[in-house]
N, C-alpha and C positions, 0 to 999 in steps of 0.2 A: 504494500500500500504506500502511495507515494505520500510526502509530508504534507500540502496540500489538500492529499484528500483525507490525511486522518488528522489534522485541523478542523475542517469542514465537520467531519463525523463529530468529533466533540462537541462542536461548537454546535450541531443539531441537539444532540444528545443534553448540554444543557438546556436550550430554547426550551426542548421540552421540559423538562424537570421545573423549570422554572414556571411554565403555563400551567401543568399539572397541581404544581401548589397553587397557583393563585387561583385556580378552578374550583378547589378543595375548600378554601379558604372563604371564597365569596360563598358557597353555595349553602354552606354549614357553619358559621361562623360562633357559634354558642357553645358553652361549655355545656347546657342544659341544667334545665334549676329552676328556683322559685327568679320569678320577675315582678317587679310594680311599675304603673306609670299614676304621671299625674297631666289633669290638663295643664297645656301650658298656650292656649288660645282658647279664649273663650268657645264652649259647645254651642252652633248657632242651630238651629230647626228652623225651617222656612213654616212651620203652624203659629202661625199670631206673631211670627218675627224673633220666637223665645229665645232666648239666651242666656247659657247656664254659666256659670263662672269658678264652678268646682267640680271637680269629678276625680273620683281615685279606681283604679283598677289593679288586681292581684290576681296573677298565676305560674303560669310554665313554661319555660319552653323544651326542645328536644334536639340533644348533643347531633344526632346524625341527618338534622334536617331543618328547614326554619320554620316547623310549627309550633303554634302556639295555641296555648291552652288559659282563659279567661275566666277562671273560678268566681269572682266577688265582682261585684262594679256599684259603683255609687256615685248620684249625682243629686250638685244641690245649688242654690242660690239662683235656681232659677224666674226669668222675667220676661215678660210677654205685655203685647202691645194690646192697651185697655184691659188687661186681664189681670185681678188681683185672686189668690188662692191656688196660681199654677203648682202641680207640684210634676216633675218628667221623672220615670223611674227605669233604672235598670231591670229586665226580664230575662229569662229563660238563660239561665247560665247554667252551664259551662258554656260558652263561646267556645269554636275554633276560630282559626284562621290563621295566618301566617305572618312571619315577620322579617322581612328580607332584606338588607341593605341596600340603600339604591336601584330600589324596587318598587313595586308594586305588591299592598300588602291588606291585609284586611283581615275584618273578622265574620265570621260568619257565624247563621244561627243569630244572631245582633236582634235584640229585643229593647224598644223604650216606650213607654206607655207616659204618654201627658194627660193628666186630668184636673180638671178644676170641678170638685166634689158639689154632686147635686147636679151639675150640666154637661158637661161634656169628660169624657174616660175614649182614650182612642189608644190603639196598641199596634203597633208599626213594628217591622222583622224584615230580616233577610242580610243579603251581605255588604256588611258597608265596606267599599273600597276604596283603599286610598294609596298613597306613596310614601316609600319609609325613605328618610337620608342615611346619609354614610354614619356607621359607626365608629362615637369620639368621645375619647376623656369617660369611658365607662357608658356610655347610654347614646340612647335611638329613639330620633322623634318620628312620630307618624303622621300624617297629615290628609285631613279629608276634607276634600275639595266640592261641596255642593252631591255628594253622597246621595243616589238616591235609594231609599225603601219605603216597601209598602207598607197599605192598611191588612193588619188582621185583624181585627173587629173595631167596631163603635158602638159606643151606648149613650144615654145619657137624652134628657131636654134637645140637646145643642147636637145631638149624635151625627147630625147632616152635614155640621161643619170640619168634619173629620176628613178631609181628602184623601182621592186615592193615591197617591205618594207623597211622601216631604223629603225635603231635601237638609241633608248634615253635613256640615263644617266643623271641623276643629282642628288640635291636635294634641294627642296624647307622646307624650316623653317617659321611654321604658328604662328602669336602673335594675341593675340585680345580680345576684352570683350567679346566674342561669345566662346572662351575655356574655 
């Protein structure tokens, strides 16, 4: 083998090694663990304009993939246009969904129910999608952009005013020994 071509051969034989990890590396990026996020952009709902200003979430994620598991969610300090007594509530947890660097990420199964007690109780599902940024300094924000999901039921006086989708903004910032 000339010198030339067993240069060349290494120098492939790196290239690769070196795609390989960062293949590896982007795709799986988590030690796997307990995670939390917190909002760190106002929760907006396109129902009455609402806008929550607290929310915490806690679960998992998994070493050999980037899913994620959404056990607890809580959301509070919510407010809506003309509307006094909102309360939005987190639903049907466990969530999945995934958590990807520089991606496209979401959760899925995603339950919030808004009600304002006595007239309107409306319960909206499905998978809110959004974009995760790169992972820095321990934690990954995620970001949803006009999200849209559906109605799964209405009740109430006001049951009519429950549309059939709203649309979700925010975003939520994940820390933990599980990234």
């Amino acid at each position: 083998m000339s010198r030339i071509t067993e240069l060349a051969a290494v120098a492939a034989a790196a290239a690769a090694a070196v795609a390989l990890t960062a293949t590896s590396a982007s795709a799986a990026p988590w030690t796997g663990g307990s995670v939390s996020a917190t909002l760190t952009q106002p929760l907006t709902v396109s129902l009455a304009n609402a806008v929550c200003t607290t929310s915490t979430l806690s679960g998992s994620t998994n070493a050999s993939n980037a899913n994620l598991v959404v056990s607890t969610a809580a959301i509070s300090g919510c407010t809506a246009d003309g509307v006094s007594g909102l309360t939005v509530t987190p639903e049907g947890t466990p969530w999945g969904g995934n958590l990807t660097p520089n991606a496209a990420s979401s959760f899925t199964g995603f339950q919030v129910r808004a009600k304002v007690t006595g007239l309107v109780n409306c319960l909206y599902g499905g998978t809110l999608a959004g974009t995760a940024g790169s992972f820095s300094g321990g934690s990954i924000a995620v970001t949803f952009s006009g999200a849209s999901i559906s109605k799964i039921s209405g009740s109430g006086i006001l049951s009519g005013l429950c549309p059939a989708t709203i649309n979700v903004s925010g975003q939520y910032t994940f820390t933990g020994p599980g990234l």
